[in-house]
N, C-alpha and C positions, 0 to 999 in steps of 0.2 A: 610802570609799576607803582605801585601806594601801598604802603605800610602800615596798617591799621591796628593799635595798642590799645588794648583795655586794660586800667590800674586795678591792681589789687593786691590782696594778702594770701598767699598760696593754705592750703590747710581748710576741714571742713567747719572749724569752729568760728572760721572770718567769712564762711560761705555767705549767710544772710546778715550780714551787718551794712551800713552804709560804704563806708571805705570800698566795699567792693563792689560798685557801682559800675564801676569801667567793665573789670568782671563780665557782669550781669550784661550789660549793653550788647558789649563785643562775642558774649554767646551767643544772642538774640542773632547778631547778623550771621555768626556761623551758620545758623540754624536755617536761617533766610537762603543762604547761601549753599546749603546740602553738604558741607566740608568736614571732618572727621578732626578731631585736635591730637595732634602726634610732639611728644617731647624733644624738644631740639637740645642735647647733652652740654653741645660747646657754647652755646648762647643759654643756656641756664633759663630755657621760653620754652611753652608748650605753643604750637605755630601751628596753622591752619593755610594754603594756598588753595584759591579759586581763581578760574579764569569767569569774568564778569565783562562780558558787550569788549570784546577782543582787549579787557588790560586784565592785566596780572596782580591780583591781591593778596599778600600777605598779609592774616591774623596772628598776633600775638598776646599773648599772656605770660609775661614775667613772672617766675617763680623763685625769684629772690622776693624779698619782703620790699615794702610797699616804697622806703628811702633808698633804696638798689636798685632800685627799675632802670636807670639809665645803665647800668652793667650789662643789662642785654641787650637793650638798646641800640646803644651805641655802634657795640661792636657788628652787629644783624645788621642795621645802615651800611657800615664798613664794607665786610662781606660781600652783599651784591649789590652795592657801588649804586645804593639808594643816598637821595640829600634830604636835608631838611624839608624839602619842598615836595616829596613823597609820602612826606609824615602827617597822621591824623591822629592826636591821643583824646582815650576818653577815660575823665576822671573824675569821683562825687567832688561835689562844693558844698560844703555845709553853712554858707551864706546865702544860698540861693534857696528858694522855698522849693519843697517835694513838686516833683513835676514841670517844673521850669530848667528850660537849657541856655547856656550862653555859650556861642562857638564864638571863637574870635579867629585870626589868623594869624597870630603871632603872640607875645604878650610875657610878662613876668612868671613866677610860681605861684604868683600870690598865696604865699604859707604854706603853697602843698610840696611837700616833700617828694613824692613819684615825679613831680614834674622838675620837681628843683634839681635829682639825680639825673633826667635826662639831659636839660638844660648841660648840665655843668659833662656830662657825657659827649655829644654833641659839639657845642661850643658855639650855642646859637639859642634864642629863643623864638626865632623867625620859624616855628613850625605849626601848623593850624592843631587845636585843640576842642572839643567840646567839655566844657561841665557838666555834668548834672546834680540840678538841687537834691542833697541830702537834707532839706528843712530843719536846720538847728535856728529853733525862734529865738529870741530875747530873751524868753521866761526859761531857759532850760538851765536846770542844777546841776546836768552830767557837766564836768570838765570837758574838754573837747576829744580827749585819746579817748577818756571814756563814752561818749558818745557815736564816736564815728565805728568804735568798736562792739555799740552793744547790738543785741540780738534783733531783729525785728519783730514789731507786735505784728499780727496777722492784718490789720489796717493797713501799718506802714510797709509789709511785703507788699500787698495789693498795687500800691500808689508806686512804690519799688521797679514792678512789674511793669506799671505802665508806662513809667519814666525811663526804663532801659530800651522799651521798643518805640520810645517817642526819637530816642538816641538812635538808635540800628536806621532806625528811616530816615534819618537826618545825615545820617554818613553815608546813605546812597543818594541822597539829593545833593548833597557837596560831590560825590562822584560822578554826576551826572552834568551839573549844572551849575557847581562852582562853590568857593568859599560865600560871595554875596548871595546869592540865592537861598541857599542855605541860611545863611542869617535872617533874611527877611521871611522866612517861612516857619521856621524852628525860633528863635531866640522870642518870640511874643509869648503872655504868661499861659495862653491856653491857646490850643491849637485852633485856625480860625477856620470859617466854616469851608473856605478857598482851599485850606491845605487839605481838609475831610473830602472833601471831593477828588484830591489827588491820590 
């Protein structure tokens, strides 16, 4: 079984903003995947189950706010006696430029709060993760809440778009073929012409 998290902020008004990058991805794969999103009450997640090449996946979507995501987390792990080593979370990075992914296999919060709630949920940071670039440059005036919360221009939905399905295919190439594979196919700044062929 693998437990697959997309971060975000429940509500239509966080729908297009950056923050909801995880979001955006982890529908992408629903979507890939034919699965229906049903509210799970006592995990506080709206959750999606597909059976994919004989394993069992659970999608989720946290419907606490974006520093609570370990509160369902956690306890869904719990539940059906999933480990850290089940876990795949996807979440924006606003250091990373638009369109760029860095999956790691384990690793800090570095600043992000969804991650820092599961982290501290859990009791472990040993769980693989993807990024994805939310492109906050050097030159930008928003504050950081403010930017990762504001609206998207019709450009950066576009780029959005294509960074969440660069995500949904990069969590079936770690399903398939491993956390390293996945890094060396996904984590480069543009997709190379090796991985278009796949």
């Amino acid at each position: 079984m693998k437990v697959l998290v997309g971060l975000g902020n429940p509500g239509a008004e966080y729908a297009h903003t950056p923050h909801n990058l995880g979001f955006q991805a982890i529908d992408v794969l629903a979507e890939k995947l034919d699965v229906t999103w049903k509210f799970e009450k006592r995990f506080n997640t709206l959750a999606a189950k597909a059976l994919r090449k004989g394993e069992t996946l659970w999608l989720l979507k946290p419907q606490t706010y974006m520093n609570r995501s370990g509160e369902s987390v956690g306890p869904f792990l719990k539940y059906y006696g999933a480990t850290a080593s089940d876990l795949l979370v996807l979440s924006d990075d606003c250091d990373l430029p638009q369109g760029r992914l860095r999956i790691r296999p384990a690793g800090s919060a570095g600043g992000h709060n969804g991650l820092k709630s599961i982290i501290a949920s859990i009791g472990t940071e040993a769980f693989a993760r993807i990024r994805l670039g939310a492109g906050r440059t050097p030159g930008e005036r928003r504050g950081l809440v403010d930017f990762v919360l504001h609206r998207y221009s019709e450009a950066e939905a576009a780029e959005a778009k294509n960074t969440a399905t660069r995500a949904a295919d990069a969590v079936e190439c770690w399903l398939d073929y491993g956390i390293s594979e996945a890094q060396n196919r996904y984590n480069a700044v543009r997709p190379t012409k090796k991985e278009e062929m796949l």
